[in-house]
Structures are given as structure tokens and as C-alpha cells.
C-alpha positions in Angstrom: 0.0 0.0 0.0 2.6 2.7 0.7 6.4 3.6 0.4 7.0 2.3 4.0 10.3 1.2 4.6 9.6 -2.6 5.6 12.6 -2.7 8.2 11.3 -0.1 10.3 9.4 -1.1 13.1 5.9 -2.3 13.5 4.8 1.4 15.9 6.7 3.7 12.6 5.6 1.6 10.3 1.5 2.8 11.4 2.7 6.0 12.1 4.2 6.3 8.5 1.0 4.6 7.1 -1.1 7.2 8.8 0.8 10.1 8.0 0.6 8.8 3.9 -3.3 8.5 4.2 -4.0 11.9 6.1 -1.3 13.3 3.2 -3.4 12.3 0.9 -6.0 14.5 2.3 -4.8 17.6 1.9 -4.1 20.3 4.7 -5.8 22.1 6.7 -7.5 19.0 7.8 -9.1 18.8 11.8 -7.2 16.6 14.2 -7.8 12.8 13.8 -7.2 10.1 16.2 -6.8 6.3 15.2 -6.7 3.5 18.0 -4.0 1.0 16.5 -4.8 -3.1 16.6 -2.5 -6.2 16.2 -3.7 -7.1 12.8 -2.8 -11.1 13.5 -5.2 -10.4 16.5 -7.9 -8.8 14.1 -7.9 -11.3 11.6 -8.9 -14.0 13.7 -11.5 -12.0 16.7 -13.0 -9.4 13.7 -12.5 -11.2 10.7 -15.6 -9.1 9.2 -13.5 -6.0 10.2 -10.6 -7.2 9.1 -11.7 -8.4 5.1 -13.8 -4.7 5.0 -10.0 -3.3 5.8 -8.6 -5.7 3.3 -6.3 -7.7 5.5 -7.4 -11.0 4.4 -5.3 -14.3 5.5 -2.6 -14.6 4.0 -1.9 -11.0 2.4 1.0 -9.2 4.0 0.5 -6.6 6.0 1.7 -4.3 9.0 1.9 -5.9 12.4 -0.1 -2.8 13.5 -3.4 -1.6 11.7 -4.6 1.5 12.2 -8.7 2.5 12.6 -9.6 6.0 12.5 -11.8 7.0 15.3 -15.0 9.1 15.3 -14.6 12.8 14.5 -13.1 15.1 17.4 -15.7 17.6 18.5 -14.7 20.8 16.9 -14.6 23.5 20.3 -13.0 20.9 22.4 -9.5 21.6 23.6 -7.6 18.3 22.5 -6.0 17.8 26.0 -9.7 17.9 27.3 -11.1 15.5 24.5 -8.2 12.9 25.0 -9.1 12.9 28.7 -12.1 11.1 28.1 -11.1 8.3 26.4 -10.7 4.8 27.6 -9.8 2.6 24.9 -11.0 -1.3 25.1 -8.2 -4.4 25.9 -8.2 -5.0 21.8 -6.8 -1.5 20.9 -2.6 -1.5 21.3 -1.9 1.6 21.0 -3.3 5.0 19.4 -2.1 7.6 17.3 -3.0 11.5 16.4 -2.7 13.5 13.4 -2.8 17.6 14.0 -2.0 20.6 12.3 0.0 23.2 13.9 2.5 26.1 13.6 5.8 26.1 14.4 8.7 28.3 15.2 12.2 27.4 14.9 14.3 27.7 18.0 15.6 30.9 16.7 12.5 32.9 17.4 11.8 31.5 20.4 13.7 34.4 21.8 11.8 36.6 20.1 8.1 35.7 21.8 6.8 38.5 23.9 6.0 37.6 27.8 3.0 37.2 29.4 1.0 36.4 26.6 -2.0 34.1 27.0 -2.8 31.0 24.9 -4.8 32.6 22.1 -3.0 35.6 22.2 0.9 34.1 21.8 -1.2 31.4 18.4 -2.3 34.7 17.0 1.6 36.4 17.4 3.0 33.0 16.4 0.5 33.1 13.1 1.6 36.6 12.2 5.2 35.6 12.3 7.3 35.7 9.4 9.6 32.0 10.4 6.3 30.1 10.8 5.8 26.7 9.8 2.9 24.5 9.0 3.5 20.9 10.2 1.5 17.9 10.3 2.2 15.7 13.2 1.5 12.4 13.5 2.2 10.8 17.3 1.2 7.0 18.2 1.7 5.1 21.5 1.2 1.9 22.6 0.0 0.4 25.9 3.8 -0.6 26.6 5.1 3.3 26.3 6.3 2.7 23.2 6.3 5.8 21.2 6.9 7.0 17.8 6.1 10.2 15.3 6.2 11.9 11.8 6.7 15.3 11.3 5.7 17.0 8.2 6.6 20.4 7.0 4.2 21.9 4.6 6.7 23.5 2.7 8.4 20.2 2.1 5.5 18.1 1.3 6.9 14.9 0.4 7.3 11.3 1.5 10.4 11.5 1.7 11.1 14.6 3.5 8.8 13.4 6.6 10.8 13.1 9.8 10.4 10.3 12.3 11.4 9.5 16.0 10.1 8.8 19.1 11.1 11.7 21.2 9.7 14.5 18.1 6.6 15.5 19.9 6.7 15.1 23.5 3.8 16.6 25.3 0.9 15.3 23.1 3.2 11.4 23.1 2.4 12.0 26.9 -1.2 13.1 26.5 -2.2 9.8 24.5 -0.1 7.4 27.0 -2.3 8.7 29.5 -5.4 7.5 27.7 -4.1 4.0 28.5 -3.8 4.6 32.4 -6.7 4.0 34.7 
């Protein structure tokens, strides 16, 4: 299905996979969130699910499958949305696409103090280093964490950057959808 490097692991693999798909898209897309499944586990508990995704028997395919999730509610702050989930013993992990801008480290020295939420995303809109990125951030029950990052500006496959450690805060914010 996609240009995925076959030796990476099964967590970048999915978080590759998704990144492709929500690519494909466009931008300026809303937030999405996909629980993540063992597909050998699918196969055999939701085998219904698992022809309508095309992973019949036999076919290879990703350790990991992803299953985009019902729409977030638009208004909702994201760190109060993901506080509500609970995800059933099936799902192994979960993953989050989202839009945001981006300043490299050489204006952070340039943000004024004391500026609230809205007021510091409408001073980091107006400036002239912004960037668009998608990010893409899965975890899995274990702690296992990976991302993509991609820049608008370099829209391509193969410009997409990857590691676990990319996007810390909002890795943290969907490992705690796991916790009791």
C-alpha cells in the first residue's frame, strides 16, 4: 500500500502509514485520532473488520493496523477530549494526526511575555519564520512511542521526519489515555 520502509518497526511503520493517508488528504484537515490493533489479532477476533479493511489471511500486512476513530468535536480543547477516552483491551496503541504552527528555535527568543494561549497562536500566526506541520504521534500500551513530522513546505514522502522523542507533550497526553 505505501512507500514504508519494511525494516522499520511495526509502531513507525503505522505512524508512517497514517501520516501517507491523512497526506493524501490535503491540509488544513481537523485533528484525527486512530486507535492502533494487532492485525494477526484482528484477523482471527474481527475477521468481518478485518476483510472490509482488506487484510485477508494470507496478504502481507503491517503488524499494527490503524482504525480511524470518530470525528473530534470541533470547540473541544484536545487535551480535554483525549481525557475522556478509555480505549478497550483489543486497541494496542493509538495515534493522532494535528495541524500546527511552528517556530524554529531561533525565534523563540523573540516571543513577547506574558501572553495568554490565544494571544501568543495569534503572534506565532503573524510571524514571518512560521511553519505548517502535520504531526502524526502514536503510543502503545507498553510506552512505546513513535512520530512523523511533516513540513508543509516540504510536502513529500520522503522529506517526513520520524522518531520517538519528536513531539513530546501530546506522546504524553495519549499514554495517558491507557492509564486507569
Amino acid at each position: 500500500m505505501s512507500n514504508t520502509p519494511m525494516a522499520a518497526s511495526p509502531l513507525t511503520r503505522a505512524v508512517l502509514e497514517i501520516d501517507e493517508y491523512v497526506s493524501g488528504l490535503g491540509w488544513d484537515q481537523p485533528a484525527r485520532l486512530f486507535a492502533l490493533v494487532d492485525t494477526a489479532r484482528l484477523r482471527v477476533q474481527e475477521p468481518a473488520l478485518a476483510a472490509q479493511l482488506g487484510l485477508e489471511e494470507g496478504q502481507e500486512s503491517a503488524a499494527l493496523t490503524p482504525i480511524e476513530q470518530e470525528e473530534i468535536p470541533a470547540g473541544k480543547p484536545l487535551d480535554e477530549f483525549l481525557g475522556t477516552i478509555a480505549w478497550p483491551d483489543a486497541v494496542a496503541g493509538c495515534a493522532l494526526t494535528v495541524e500546527r504552527l511552528m517556530l524554529p528555535p531561533s525565534a523563540e527568543a523573540q516571543v513577547p511575555e506574558g501572553l495568554s494561549d490565544k494571544k501568543l497562536a495569534q503572534w506565532v500566526a503573524k510571524h514571518p519564520d512560521r511553519q505548517e506541520v502535520r504531526m502524526t504521534v502514536a503510543v502503545l500500551r507498553d510506552g512505546t512511542r513513535d512520530s512523523a513530522v511533516r513540513l508543509r513546505e516540504k510536502d513529500s514522502p520522503t522529506e517526513v521526519l520520524t522518531g520517538g522523542a519528536l513531539v513530546p507533550g501530546l506522546a504524553e497526553a495519549l499514554a495517558a489515555t491507557f492509564e486507569d
